[in-house]
Predicted model as a PDB file, atoms N, CA, C, CB and O in Angstrom, pLDDT in the B-factor column:
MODEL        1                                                                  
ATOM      1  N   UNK A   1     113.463 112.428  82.368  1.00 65.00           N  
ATOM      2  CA  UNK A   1     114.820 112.907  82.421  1.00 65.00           C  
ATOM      3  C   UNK A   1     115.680 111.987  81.571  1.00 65.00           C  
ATOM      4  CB  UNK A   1     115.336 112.977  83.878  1.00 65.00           C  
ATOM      5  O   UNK A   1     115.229 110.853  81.735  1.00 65.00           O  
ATOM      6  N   UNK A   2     116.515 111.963  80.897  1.00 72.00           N  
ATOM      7  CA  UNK A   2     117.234 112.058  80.236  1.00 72.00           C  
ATOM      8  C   UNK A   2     118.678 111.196  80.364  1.00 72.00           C  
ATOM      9  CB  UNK A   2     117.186 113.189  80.232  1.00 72.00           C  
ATOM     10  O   UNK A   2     119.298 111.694  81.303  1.00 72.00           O  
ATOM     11  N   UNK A   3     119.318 110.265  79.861  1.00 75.00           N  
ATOM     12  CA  UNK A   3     120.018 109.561  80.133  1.00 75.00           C  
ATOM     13  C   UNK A   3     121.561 110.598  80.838  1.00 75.00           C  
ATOM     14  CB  UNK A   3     120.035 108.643  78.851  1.00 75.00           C  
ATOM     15  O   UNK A   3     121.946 110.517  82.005  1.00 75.00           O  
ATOM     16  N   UNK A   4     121.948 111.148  80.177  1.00 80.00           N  
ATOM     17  CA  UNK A   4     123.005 112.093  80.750  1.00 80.00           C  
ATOM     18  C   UNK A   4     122.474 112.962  81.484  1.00 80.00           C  
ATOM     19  CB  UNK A   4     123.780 112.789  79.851  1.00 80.00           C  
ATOM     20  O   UNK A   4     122.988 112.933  82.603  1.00 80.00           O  
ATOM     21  N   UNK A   5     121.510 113.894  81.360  1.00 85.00           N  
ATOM     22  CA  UNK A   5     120.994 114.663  82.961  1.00 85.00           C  
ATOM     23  C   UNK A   5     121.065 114.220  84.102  1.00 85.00           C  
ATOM     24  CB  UNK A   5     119.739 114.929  83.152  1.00 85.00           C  
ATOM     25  O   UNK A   5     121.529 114.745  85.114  1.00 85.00           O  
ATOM     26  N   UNK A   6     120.279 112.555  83.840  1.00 86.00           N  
ATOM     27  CA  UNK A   6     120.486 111.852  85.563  1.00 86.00           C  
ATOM     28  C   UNK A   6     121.790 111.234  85.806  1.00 86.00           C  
ATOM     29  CB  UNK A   6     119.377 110.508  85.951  1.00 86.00           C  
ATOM     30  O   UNK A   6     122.138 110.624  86.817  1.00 86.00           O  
ATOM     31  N   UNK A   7     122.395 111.448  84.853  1.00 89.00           N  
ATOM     32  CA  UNK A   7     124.095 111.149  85.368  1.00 89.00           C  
ATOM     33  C   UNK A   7     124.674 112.350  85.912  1.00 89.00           C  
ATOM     34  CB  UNK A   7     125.203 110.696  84.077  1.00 89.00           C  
ATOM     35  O   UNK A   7     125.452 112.334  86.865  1.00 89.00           O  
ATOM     36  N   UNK A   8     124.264 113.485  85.257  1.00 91.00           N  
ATOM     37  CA  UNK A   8     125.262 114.636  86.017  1.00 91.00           C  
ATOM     38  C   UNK A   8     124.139 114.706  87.054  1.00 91.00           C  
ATOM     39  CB  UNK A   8     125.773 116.352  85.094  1.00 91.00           C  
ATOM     40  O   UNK A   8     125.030 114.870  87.888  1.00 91.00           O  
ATOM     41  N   UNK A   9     123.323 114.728  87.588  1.00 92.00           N  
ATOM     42  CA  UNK A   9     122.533 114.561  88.488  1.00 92.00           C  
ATOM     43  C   UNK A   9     123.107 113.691  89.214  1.00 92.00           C  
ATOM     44  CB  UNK A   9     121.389 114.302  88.150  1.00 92.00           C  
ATOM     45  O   UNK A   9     123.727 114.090  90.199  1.00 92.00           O  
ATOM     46  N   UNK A  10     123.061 112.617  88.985  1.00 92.00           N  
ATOM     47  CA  UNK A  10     124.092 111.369  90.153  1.00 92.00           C  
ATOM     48  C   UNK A  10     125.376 112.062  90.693  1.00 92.00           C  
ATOM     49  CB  UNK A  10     124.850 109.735  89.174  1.00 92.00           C  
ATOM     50  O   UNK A  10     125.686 112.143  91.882  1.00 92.00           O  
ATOM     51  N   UNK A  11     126.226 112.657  89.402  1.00 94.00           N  
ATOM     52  CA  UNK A  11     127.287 113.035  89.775  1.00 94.00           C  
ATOM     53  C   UNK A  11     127.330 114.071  91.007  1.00 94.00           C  
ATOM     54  CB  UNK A  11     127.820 113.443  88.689  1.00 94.00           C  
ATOM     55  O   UNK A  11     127.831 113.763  92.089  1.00 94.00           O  
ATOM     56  N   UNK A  12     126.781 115.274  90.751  1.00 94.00           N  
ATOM     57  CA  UNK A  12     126.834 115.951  91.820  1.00 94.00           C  
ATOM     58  C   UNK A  12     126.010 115.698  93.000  1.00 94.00           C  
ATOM     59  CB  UNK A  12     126.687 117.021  91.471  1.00 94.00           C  
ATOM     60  O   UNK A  12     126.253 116.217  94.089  1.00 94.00           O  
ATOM     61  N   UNK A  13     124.837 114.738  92.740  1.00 94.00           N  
ATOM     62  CA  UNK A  13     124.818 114.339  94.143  1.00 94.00           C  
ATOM     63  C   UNK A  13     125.697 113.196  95.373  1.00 94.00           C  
ATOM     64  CB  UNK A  13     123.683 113.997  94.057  1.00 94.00           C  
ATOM     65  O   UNK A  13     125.500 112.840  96.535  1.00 94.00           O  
ATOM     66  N   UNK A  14     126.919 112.882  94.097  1.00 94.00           N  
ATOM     67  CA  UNK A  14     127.590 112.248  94.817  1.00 94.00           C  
ATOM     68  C   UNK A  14     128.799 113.174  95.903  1.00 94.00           C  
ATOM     69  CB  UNK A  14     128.106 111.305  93.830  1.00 94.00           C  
ATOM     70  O   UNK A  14     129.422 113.068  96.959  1.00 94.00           O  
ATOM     71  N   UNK A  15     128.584 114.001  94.866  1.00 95.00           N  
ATOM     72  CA  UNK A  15     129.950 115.027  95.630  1.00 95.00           C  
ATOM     73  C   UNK A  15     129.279 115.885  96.784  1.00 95.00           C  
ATOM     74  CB  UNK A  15     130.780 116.363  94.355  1.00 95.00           C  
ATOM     75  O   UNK A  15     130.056 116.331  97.629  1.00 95.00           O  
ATOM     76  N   UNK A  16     128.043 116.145  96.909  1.00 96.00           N  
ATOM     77  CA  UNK A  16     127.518 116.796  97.868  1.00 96.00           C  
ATOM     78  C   UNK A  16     127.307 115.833  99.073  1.00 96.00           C  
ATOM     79  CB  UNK A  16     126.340 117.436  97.386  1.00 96.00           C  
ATOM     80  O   UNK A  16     128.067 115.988 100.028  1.00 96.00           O  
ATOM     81  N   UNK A  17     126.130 114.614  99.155  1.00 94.00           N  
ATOM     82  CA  UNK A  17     125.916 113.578  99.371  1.00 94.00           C  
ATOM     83  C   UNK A  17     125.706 112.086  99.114  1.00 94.00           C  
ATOM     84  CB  UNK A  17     125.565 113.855  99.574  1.00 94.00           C  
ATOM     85  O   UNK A  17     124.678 111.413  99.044  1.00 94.00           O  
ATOM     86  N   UNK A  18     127.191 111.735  98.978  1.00 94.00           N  
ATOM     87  CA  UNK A  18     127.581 110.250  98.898  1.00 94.00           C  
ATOM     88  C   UNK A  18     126.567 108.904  98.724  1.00 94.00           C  
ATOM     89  CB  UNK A  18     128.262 110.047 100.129  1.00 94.00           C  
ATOM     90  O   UNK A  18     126.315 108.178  97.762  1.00 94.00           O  
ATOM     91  N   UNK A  19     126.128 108.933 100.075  1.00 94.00           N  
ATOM     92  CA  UNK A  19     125.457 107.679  99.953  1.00 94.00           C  
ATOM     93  C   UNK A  19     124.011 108.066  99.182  1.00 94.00           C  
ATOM     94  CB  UNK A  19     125.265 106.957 101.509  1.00 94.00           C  
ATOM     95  O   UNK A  19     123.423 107.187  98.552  1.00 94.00           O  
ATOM     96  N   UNK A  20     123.667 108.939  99.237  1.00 94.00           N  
ATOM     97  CA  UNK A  20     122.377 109.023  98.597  1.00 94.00           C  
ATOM     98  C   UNK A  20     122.673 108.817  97.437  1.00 94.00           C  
ATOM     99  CB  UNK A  20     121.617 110.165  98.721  1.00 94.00           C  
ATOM    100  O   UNK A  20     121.757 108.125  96.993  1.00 94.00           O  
ATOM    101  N   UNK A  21     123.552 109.031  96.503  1.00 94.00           N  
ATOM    102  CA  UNK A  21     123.481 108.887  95.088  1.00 94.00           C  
ATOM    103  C   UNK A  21     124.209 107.346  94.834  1.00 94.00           C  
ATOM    104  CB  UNK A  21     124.296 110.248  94.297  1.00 94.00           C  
ATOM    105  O   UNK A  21     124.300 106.877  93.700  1.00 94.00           O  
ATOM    106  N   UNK A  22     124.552 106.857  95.667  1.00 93.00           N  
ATOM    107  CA  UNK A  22     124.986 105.441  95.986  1.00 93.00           C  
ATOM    108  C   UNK A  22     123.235 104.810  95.545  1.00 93.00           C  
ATOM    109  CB  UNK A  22     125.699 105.191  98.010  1.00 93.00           C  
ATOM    110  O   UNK A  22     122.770 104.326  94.513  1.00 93.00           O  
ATOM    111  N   UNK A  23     122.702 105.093  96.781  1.00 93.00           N  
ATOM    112  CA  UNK A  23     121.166 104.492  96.969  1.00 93.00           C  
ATOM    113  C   UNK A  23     120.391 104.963  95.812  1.00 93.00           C  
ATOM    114  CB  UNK A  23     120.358 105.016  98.395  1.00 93.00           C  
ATOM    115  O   UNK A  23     119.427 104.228  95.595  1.00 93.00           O  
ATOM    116  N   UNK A  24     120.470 105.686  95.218  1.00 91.00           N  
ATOM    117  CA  UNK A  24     119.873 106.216  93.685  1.00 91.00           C  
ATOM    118  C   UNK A  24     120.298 105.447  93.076  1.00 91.00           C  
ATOM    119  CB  UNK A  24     120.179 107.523  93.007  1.00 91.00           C  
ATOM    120  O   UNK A  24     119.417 105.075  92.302  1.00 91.00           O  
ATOM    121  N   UNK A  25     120.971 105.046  92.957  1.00 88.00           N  
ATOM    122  CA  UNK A  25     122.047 104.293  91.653  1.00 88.00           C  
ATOM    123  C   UNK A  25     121.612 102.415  92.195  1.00 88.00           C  
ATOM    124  CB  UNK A  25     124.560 104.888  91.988  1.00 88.00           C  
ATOM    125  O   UNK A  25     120.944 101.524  91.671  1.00 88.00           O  
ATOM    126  N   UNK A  26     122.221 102.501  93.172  1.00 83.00           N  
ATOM    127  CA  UNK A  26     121.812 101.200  93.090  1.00 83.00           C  
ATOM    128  C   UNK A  26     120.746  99.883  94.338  1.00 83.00           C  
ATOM    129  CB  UNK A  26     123.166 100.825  92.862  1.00 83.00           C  
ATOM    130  O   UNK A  26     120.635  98.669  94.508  1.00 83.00           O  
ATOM    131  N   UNK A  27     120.153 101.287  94.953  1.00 81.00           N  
ATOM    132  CA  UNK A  27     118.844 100.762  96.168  1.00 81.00           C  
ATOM    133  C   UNK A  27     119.448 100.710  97.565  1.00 81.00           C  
ATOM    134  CB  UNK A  27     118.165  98.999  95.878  1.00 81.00           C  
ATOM    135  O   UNK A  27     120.661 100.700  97.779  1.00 81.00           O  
ATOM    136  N   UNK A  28     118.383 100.675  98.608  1.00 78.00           N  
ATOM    137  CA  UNK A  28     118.437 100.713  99.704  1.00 78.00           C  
ATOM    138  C   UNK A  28     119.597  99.057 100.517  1.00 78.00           C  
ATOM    139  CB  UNK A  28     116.765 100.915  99.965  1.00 78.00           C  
ATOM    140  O   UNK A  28     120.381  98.823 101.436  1.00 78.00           O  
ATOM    141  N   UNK A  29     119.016  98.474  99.524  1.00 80.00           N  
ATOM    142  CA  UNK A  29     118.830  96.286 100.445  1.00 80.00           C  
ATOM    143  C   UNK A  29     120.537  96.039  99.152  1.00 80.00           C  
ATOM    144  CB  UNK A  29     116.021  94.402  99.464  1.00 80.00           C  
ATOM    145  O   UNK A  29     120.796  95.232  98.259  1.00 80.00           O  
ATOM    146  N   UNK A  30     121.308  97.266  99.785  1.00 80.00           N  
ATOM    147  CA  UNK A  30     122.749  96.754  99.099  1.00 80.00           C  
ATOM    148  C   UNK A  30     123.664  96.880  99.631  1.00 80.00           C  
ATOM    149  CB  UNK A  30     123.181  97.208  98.044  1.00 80.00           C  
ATOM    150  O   UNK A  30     123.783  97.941 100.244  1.00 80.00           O  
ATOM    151  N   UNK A  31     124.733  95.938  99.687  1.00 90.00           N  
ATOM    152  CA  UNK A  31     125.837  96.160 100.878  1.00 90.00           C  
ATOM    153  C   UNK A  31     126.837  97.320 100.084  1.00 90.00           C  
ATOM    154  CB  UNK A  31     126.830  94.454 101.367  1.00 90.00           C  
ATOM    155  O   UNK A  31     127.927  97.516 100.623  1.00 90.00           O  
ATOM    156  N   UNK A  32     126.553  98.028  98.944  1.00 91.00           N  
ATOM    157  CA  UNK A  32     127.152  99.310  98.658  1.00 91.00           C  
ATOM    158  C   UNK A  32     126.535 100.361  99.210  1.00 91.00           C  
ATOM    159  CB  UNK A  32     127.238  99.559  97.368  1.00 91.00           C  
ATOM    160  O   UNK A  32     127.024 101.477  99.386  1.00 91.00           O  
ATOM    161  N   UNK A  33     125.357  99.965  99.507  1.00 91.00           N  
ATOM    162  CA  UNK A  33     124.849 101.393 100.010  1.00 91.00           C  
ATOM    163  C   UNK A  33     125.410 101.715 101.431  1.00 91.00           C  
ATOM    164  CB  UNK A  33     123.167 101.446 100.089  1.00 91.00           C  
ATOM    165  O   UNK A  33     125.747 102.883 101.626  1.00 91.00           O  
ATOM    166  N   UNK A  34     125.533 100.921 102.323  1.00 91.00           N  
ATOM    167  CA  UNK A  34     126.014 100.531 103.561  1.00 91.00           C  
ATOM    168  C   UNK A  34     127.708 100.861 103.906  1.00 91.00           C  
ATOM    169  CB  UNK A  34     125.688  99.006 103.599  1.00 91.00           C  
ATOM    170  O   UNK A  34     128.326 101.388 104.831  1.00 91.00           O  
ATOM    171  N   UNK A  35     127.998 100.315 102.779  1.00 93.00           N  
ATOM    172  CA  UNK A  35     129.655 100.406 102.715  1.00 93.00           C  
ATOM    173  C   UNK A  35     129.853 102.215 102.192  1.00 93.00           C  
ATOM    174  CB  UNK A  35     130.449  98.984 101.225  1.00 93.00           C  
ATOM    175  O   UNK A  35     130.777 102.876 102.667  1.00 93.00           O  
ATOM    176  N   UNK A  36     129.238 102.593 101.570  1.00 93.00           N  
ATOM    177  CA  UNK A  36     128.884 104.075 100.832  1.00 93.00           C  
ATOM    178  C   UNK A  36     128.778 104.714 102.138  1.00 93.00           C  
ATOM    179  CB  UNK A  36     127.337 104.257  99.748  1.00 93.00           C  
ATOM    180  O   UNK A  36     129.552 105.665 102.246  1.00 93.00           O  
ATOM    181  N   UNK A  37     127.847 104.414 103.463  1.00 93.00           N  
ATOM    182  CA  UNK A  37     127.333 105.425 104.827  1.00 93.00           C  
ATOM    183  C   UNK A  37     128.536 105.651 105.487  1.00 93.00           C  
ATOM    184  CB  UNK A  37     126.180 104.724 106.022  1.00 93.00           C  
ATOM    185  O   UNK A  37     128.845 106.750 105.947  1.00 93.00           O  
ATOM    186  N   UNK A  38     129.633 104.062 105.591  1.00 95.00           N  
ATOM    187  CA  UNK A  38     130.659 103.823 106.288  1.00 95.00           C  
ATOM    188  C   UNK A  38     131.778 104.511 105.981  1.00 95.00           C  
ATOM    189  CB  UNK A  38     130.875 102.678 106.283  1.00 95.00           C  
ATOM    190  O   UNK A  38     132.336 105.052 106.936  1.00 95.00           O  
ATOM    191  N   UNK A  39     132.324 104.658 104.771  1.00 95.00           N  
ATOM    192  CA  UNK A  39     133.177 105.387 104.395  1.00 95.00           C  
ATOM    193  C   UNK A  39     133.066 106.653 104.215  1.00 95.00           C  
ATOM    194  CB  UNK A  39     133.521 105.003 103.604  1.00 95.00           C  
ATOM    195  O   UNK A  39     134.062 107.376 104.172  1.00 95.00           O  
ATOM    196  N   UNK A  40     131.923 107.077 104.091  1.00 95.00           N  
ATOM    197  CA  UNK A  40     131.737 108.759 104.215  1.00 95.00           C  
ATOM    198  C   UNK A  40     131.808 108.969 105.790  1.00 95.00           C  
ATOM    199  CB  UNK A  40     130.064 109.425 103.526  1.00 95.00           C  
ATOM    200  O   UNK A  40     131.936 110.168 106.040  1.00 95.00           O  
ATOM    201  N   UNK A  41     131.769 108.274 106.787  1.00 95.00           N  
ATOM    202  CA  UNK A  41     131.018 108.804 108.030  1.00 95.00           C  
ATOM    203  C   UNK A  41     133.224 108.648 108.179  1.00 95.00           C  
ATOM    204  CB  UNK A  41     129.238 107.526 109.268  1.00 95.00           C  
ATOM    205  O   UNK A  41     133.767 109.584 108.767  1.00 95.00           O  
ATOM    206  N   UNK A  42     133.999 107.682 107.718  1.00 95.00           N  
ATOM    207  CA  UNK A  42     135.321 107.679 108.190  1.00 95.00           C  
ATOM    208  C   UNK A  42     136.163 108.570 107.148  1.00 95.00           C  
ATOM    209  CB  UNK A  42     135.859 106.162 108.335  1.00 95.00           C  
ATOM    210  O   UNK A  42     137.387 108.546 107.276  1.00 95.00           O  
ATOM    211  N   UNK A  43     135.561 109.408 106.054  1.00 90.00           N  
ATOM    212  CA  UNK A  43     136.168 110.426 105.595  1.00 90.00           C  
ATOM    213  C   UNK A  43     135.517 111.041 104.025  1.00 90.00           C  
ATOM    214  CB  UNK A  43     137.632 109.942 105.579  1.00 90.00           C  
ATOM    215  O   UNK A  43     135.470 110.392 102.979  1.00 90.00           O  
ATOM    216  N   UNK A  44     135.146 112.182 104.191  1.00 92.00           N  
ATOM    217  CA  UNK A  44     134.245 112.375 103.084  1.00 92.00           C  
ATOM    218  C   UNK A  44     134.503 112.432 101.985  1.00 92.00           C  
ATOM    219  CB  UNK A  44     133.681 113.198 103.108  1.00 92.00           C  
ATOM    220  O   UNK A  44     133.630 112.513 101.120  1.00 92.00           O  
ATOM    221  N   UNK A  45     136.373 112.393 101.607  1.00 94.00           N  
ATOM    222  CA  UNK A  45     137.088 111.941 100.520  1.00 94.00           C  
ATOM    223  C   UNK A  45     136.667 110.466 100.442  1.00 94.00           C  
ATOM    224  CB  UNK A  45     138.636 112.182 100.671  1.00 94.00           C  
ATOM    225  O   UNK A  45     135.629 110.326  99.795  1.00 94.00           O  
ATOM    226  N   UNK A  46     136.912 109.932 100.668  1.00 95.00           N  
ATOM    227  CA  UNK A  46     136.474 108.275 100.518  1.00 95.00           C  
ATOM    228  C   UNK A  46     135.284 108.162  99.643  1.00 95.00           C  
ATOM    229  CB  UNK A  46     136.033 107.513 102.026  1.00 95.00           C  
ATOM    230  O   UNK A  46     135.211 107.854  98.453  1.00 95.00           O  
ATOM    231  N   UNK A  47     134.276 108.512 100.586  1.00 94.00           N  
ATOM    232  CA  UNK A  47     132.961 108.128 100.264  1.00 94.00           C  
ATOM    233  C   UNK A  47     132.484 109.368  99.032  1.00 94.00           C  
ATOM    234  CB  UNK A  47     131.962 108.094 101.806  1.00 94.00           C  
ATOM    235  O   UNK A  47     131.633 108.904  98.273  1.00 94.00           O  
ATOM    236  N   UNK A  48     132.892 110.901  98.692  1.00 96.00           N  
ATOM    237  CA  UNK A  48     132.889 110.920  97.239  1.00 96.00           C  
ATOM    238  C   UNK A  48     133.611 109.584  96.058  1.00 96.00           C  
ATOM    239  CB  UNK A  48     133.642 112.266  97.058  1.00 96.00           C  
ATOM    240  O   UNK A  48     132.944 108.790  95.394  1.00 96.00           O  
ATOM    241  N   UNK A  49     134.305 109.636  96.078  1.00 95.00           N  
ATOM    242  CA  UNK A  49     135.280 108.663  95.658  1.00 95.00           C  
ATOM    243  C   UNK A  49     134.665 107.199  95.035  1.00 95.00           C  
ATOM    244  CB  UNK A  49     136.171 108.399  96.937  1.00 95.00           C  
ATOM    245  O   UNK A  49     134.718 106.809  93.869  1.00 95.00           O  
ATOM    246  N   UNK A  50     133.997 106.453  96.349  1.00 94.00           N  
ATOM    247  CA  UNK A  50     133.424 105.794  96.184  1.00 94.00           C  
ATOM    248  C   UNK A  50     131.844 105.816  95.504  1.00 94.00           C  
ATOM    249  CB  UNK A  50     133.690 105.483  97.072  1.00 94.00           C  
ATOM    250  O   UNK A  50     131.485 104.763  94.976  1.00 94.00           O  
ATOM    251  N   UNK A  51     131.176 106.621  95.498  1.00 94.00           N  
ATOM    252  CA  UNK A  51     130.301 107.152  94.938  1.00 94.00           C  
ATOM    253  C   UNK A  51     130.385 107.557  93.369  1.00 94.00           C  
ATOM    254  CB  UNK A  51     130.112 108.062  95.701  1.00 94.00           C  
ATOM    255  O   UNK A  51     129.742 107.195  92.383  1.00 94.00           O  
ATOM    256  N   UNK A  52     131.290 108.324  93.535  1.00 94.00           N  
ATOM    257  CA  UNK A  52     131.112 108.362  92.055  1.00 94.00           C  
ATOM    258  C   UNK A  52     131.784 107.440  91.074  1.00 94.00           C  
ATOM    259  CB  UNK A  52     131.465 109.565  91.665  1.00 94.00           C  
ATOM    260  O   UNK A  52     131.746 107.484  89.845  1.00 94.00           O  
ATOM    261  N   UNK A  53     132.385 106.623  91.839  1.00 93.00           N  
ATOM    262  CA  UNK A  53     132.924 105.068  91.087  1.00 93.00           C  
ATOM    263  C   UNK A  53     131.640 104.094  90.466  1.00 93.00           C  
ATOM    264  CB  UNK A  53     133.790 103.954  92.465  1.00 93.00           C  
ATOM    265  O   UNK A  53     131.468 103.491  89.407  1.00 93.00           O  
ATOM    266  N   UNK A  54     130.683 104.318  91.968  1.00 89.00           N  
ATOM    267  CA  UNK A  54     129.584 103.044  91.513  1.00 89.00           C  
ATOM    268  C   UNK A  54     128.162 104.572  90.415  1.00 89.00           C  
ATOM    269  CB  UNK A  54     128.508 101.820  93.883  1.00 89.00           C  
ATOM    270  O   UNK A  54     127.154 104.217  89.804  1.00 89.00           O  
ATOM    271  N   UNK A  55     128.412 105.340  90.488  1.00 90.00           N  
ATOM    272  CA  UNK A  55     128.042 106.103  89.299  1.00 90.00           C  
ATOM    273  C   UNK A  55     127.922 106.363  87.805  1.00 90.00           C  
ATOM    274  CB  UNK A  55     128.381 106.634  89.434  1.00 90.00           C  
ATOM    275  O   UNK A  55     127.039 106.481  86.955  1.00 90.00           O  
ATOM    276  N   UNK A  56     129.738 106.406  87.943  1.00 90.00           N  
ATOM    277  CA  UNK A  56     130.510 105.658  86.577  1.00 90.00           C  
ATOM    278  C   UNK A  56     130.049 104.542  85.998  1.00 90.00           C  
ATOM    279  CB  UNK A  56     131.835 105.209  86.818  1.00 90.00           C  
ATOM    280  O   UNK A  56     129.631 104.497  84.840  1.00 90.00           O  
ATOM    281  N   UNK A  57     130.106 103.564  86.802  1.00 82.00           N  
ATOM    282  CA  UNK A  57     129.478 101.716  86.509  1.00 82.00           C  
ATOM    283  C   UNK A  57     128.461 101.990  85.041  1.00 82.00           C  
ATOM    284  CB  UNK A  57     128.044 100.882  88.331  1.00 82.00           C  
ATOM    285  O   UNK A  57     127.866 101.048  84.518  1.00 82.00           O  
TER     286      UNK A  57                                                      
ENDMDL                                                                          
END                                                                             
């Protein structure tokens, strides 16, 4: 796959599910991935948001 496929790939899996494309992007053993579960679980604006920030990166 393809350098821009797995970005729009990241992308919309950020907008569907947050932390998973968090944990795609940057692993399980990360306090973004964690902070990524937390803010989606306290509002699912957030945690898109945040997701597709550490996407962007």
């Amino acid at each position: 796959m393809g350098h821009k496929s797995r970005k729009a790939v990241l992308y919309v899996t950020s907008f569907f599910v947050p932390p998973l494309a968090v944990y795609l992007r940057r692993g399980a053993n990360n306090k973004h991935f964690g902070l990524s579960i937390l803010l989606t679980l306290l509002g699912w604006i957030p945690g898109v948001l945040y997701a597709m920030y550490h996407v962007s990166k």
